[in-house]
C-alpha positions in Angstrom: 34.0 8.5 14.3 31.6 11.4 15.6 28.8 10.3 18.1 25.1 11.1 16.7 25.3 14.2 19.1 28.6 15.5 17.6 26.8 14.9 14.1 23.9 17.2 15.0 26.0 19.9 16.8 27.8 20.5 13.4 24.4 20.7 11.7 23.0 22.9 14.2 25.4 25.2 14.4 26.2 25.5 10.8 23.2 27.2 10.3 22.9 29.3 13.1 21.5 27.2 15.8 22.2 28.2 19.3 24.8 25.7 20.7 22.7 26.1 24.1 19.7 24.3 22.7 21.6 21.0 22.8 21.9 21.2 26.0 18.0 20.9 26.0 18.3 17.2 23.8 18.5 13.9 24.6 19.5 11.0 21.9 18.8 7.1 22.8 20.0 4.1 21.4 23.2 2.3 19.7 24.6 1.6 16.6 23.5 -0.7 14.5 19.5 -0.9 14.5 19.6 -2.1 10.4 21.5 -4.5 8.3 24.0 -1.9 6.9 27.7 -1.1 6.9 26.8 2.5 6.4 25.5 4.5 9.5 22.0 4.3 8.6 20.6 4.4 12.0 22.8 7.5 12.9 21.3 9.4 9.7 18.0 8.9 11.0 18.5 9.8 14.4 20.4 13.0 13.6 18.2 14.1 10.3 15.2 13.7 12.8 16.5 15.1 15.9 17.4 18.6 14.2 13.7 19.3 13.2 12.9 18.1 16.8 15.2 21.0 17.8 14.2 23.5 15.1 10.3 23.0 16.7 11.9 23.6 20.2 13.3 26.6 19.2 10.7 28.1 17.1 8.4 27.7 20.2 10.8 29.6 22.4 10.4 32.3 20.3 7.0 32.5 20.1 6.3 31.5 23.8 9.6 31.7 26.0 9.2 28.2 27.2 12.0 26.3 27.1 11.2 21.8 26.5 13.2 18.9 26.5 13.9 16.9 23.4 14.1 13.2 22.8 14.9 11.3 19.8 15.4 7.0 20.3 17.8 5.2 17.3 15.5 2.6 16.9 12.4 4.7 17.0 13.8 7.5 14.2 15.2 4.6 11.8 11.8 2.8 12.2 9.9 6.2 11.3 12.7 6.8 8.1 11.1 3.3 6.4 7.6 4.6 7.6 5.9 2.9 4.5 7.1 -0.1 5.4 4.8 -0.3 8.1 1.9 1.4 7.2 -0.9 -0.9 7.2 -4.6 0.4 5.5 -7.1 -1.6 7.1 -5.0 -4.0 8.3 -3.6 -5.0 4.8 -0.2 -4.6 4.4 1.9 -2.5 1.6 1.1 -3.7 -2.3 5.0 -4.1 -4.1 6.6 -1.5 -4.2 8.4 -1.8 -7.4 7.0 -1.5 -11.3 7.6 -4.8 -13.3 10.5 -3.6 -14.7 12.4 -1.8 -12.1 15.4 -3.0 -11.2 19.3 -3.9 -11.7 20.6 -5.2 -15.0 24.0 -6.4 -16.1 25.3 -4.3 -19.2 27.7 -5.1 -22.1 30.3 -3.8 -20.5 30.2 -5.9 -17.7 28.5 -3.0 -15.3 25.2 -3.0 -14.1 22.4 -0.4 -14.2 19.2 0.7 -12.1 16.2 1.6 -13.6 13.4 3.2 -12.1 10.1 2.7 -13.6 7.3 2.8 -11.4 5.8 5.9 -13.2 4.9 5.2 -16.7 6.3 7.9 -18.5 9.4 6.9 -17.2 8.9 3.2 -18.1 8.1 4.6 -21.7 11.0 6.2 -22.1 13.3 3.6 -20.9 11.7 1.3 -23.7 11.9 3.3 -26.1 15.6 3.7 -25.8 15.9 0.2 -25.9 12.9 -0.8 -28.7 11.8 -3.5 -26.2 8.8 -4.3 -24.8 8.3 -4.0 -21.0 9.0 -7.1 -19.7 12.3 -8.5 -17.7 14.0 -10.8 -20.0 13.2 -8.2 -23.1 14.8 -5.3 -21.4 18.3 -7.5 -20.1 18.3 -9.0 -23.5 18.6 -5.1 -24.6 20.8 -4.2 -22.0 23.0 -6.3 -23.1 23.6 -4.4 -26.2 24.4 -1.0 -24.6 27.8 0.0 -22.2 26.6 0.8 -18.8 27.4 5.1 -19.0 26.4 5.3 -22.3 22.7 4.2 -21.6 22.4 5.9 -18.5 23.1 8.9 -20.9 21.0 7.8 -23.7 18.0 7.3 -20.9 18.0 10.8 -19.9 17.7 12.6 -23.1 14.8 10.5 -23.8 13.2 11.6 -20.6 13.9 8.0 -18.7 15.3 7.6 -14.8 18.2 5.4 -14.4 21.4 5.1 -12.7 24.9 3.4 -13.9 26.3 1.6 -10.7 29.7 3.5 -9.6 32.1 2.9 -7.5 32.2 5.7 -5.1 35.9 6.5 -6.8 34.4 6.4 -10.1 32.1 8.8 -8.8 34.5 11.2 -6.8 35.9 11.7 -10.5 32.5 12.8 -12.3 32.1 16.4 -12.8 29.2 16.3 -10.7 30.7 15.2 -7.7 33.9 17.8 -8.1 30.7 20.7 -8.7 29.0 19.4 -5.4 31.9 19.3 -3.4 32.2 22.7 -1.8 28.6 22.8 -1.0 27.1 22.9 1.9 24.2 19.6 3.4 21.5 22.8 3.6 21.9 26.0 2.0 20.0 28.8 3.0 20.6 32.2 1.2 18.8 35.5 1.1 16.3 35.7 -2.3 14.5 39.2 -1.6 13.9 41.6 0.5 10.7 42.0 2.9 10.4 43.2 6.9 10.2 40.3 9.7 6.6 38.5 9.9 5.2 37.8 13.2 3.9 35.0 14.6 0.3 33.8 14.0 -1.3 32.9 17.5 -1.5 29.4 18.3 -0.3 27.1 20.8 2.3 25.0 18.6 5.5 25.3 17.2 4.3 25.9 13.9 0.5 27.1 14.3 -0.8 29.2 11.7 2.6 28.6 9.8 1.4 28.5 5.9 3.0 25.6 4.0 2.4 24.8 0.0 3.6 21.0 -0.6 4.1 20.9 -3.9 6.1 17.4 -3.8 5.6 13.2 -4.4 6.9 10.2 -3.4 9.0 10.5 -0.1 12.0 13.3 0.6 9.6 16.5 -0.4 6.3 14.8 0.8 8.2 13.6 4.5 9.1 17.4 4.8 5.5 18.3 4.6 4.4 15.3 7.3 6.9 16.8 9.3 6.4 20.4 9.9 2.5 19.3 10.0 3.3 17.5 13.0 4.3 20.4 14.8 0.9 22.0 13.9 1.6 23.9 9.6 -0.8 24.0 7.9 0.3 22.0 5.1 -1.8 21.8 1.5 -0.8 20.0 -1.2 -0.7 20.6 -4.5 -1.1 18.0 -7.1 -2.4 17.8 -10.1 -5.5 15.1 -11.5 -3.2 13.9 -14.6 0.2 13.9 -12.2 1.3 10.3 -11.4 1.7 9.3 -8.2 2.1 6.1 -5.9 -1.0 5.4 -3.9 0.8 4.1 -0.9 3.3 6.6 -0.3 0.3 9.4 -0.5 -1.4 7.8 2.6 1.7 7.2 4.4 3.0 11.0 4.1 -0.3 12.5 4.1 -1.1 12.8 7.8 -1.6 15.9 8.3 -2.2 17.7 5.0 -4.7 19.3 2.9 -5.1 18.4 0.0 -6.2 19.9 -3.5 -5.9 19.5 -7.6 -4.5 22.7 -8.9 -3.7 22.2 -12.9 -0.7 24.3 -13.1 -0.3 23.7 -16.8 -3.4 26.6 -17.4 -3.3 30.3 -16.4 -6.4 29.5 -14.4 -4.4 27.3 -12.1 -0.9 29.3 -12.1 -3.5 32.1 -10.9 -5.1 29.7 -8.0 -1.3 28.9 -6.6 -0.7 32.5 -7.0 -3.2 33.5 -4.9 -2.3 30.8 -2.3 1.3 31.9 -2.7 0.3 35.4 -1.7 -0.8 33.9 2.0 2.0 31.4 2.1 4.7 31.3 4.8 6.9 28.4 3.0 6.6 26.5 -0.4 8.2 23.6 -0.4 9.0 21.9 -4.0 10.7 19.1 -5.7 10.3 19.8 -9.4 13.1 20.6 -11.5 14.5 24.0 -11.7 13.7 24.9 -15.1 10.4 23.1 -15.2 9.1 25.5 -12.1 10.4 28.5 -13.3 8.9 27.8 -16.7 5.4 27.8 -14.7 6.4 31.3 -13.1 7.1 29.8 -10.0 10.9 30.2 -9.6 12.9 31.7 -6.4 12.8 34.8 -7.0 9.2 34.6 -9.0 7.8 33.3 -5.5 9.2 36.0 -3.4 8.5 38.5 -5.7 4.6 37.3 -4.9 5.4 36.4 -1.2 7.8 38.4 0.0 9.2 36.9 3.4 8.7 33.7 2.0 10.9 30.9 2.8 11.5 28.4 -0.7 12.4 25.2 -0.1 14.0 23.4 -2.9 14.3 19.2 -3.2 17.3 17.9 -6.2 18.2 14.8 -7.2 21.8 15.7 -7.7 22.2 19.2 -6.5 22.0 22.7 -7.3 25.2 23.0 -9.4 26.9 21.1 -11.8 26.0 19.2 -15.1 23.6 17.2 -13.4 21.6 19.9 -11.5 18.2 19.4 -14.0 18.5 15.6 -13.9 15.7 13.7 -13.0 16.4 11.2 -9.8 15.5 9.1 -6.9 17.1 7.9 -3.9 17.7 4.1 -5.3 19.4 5.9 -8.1 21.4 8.1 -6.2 22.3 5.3 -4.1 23.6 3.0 -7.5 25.6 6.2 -9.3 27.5 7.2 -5.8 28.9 4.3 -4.6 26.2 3.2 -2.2 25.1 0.1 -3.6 28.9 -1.1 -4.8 30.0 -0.5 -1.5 27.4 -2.3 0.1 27.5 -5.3 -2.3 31.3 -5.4 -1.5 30.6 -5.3 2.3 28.1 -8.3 1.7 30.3 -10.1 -0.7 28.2 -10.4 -3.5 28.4 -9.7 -6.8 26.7 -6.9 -8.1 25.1 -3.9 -5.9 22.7 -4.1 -2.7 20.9 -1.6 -1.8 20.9 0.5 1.6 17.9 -1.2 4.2 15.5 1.3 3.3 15.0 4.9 1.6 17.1 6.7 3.8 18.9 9.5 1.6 15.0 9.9 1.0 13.7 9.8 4.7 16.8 11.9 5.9 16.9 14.6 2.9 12.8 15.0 4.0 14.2 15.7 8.2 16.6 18.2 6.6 14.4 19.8 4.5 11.7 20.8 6.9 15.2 21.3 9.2 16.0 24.1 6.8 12.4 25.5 6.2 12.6 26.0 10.2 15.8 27.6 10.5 14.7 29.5 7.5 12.0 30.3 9.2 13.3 31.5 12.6 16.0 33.8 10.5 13.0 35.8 8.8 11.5 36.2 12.0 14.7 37.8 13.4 16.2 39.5 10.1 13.2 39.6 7.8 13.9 39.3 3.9 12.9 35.9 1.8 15.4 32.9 1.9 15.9 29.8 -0.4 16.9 26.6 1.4 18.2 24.1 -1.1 19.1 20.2 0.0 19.4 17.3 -2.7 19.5 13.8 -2.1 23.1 13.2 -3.3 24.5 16.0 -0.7 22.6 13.7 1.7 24.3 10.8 1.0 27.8 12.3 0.8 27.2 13.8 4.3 26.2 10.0 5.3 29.1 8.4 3.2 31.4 10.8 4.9 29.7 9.4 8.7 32.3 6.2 8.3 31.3 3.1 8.3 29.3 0.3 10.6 32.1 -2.8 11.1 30.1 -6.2 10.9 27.2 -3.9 10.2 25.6 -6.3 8.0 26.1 -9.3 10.5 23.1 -8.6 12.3 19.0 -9.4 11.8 16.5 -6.9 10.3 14.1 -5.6 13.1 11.5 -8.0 13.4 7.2 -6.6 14.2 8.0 -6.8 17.9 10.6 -4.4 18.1 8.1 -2.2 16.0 5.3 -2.0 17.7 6.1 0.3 20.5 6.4 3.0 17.6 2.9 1.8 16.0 -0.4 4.3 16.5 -4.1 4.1 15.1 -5.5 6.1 13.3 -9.1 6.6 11.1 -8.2 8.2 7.3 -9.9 8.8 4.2 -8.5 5.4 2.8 -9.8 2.9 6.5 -8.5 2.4 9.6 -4.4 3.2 9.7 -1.8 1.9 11.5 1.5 3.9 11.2 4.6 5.0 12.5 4.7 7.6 15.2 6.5 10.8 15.2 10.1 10.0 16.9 11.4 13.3 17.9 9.1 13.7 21.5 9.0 17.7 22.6 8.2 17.9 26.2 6.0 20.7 25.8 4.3 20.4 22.3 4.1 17.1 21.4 4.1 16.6 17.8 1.0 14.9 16.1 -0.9 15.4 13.3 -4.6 16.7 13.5 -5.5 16.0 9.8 -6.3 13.0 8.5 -4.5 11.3 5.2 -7.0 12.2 2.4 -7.0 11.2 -1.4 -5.5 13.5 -3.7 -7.6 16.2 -4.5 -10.3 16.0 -1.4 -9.8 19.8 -0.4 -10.7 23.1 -2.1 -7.7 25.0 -2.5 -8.0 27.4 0.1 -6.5 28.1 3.4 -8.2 27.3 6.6 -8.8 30.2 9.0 -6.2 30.9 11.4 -6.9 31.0 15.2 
């Protein structure tokens, strides 16, 4: 199996990193730090590690200096379950799961995932199966329908679920076979436009313009991230837009925030205006539902040009699953994740992965990408697209190998997490939270804005220096 160094060198260099930079990088720790037989800890590292290196390099192009990079295993993996171990005024996280949510067994022996903490999506799941929203109403429906064909029958009706596949049964879909010869990051060329300088500033990313237009954790983790090395990051939500309260504190440090209503030409003509300032926008809605608002690729560079769009999936760019709605437990049941992890545990039925970590790792690359992205308009000009998805994630991690007796060993425990704990004040109390895990030499990342509730900023951007 590749060491976590090898890992990133491929990454690196598949996207045009200089192969000298890793000389600059060091990576602690060993294998495992989780309860997994998948290389969980690994992900984590690496995923994290490559925006470490992306901030190195941007500030050697805006400065000359040269600085060491250090990631720790234990630290990154710690800092990919982040919300775990978020604490608002010393209270711990509320559950983290609707009523509902969940794994069911299915007529046809099978079992399915539903996700239903938003409650559109609850809705729509009971509607499909006339129940009312409560456990033993929705199994005793489940019951009635085949595994596949309610995952289907979900969909169309606007609900998120995921049949549980093996990761053969998977290999096999038309999905997989479409996502196959893609790449973990795309980045290609959506308009023309001359290289932007650098703002002044003395971080990697000061004066760097980013629109967040993103919830729950991959596209909102991207946002945290390049506002640790000093974007400035506002996000756009909307006042009727569900969200989940804890996961906005945890991946709001360091972002702006605002209400734009994008469902009104009064709104579209607020991001608009933003857009036209904008040095990366960075979304996770579904293709057609952002283009539909006027907001597509080539929409956005046509009103940014030298923009760099960033672009979260479920399931990937291609194939018939491209517009489906998704989330990382999801992704993890219809892949093979959850099977193979059941299998590994000997139970019957799926377990899931120790944590979000398609989600926390697809965030590191996307803010990876936006980076790269980033440095390649500086030196060639023109506007790029830099896709990622959640299930290219997990097929990069499936492909890692696997952790033998990975399961055998204990959770990490509060003592081997407080080293990684900070303090912080915030617009909801007093915060503890995870700490940043990639540590620059030079330009240390942090975040100089405090987690706000939605909507506590006028949409505007703050001056630059």
């Amino acid at each position: 199996m590749q060491s976590p160094r090898e890992m990133l060198s491929d990454i690196w260099t598949s996207i045009g990193g200089d192969p000298c930079a890793l000389g600059k990088l060091t990576l602690t720790g060993d294998e495992p730090q989780l309860p997994s037989s998948f290389r969980v800890a690994a992900a984590a590292q690496v995923s994290v590690a490559a925006t470490g290196l992306a901030a190195a390099e941007i500030w050697k192009m805006r400065s000359g200096e040269t600085q060491e990079v250090a990631v720790d295993m234990r630290h990154a993996v710690v800092e990919c379950r982040s919300e775990r171990y978020l604490r608002v005024d010393g209270k711990p996280p509320p559950p983290a799961w609707d009523a509902i949510a969940g794994i069911y067994k299915t007529r046809d022996n099978g079992f399915v995932r539903l996700h239903t903490n938003f409650p559109h999506h609850r809705d729509a799941v009971c509607k499909v199966l006339n129940c009312k929203p409560e456990r033993d109403a929705v199994q005793a429906a489940l019951l009635q329908w085949d595994g596949e064909a309610f995952e289907t029958a979900a969909y169309t009706s606007g609900g998120v679920v995921a049949f549980m596949r093996t990761h053969d049964e998977w290999l096999t879909t038309p999905q997989a076979k479409a996502l196959a010869g893609l790449p973990l990051i795309s980045i290609t060329k959506i308009g023309e436009a001359p290289p932007k300088p650098w703002p002044n500033g003395e971080r990697p990313l000061a004066g760097i313009r980013v629109l967040d237009l993103s919830r729950v954790i991959a596209g909102p983790v991207a946002g945290r991230t390049l506002a640790a090395h000093g974007a400035d990051v506002l996000l756009i939500s909307g006042p009727d837009l569900p969200a989940i309260p804890w996961l906005v504190i945890d991946t709001g440090r360091g972002k702006l925030t605002s209400f734009v209503e994008l469902k009104s030409e009064q709104g579209r003509g607020v991001l608009r205006d933003l857009l036209a300032q904008a040095d990366i926008f960075s979304q996770g809605y579904r293709p057609r539902a952002i283009a539909s608002l006027g907001f597509s690729p080539e929409d956005v560079a046509r009103i940014s040009p030298g923009v760099i769009y960033v672009t979260l999936s479920a399931y990937g760019a291609a194939g018939p699953w491209a517009a489906r709605r998704g989330f990382d437990s999801l992704v993890q049941t219809a892949t093979g994740f959850n099977h193979a992890e059941g299998q590994a545990a000997g139970v019957d039925g799926p377990k899931e992965l120790p944590g979000q970590m398609l989600d926390h790792a697809t965030g590191y690359f996307m803010a990876f990408g936006a980076m790269m992205a980033k440095v390649r308009q500086a030196r060639e000009g023109a506007s790029w697209h830099v896709e990622v998805s959640l299930a290219q994630t997990g097929r990069w991690l499936w492909n890692l190998g696997r952790v033998t007796d990975g399961l055998a060993i204990e959770d990490l425990k509060g003592e081997a997490v407080k080293p990684f704990i900070a303090e912080a004040g915030s617009g909801f109390g007093p915060l503890r939270y995870v700490t940043h895990s990639a540590l620059l030499s030079k330009t240390p990342a942090f975040w100089a804005v405090p987690a706000m509730p939605l909507g506590s900023h006028p949409p505007q951007w703050p001056v630059r220096e």
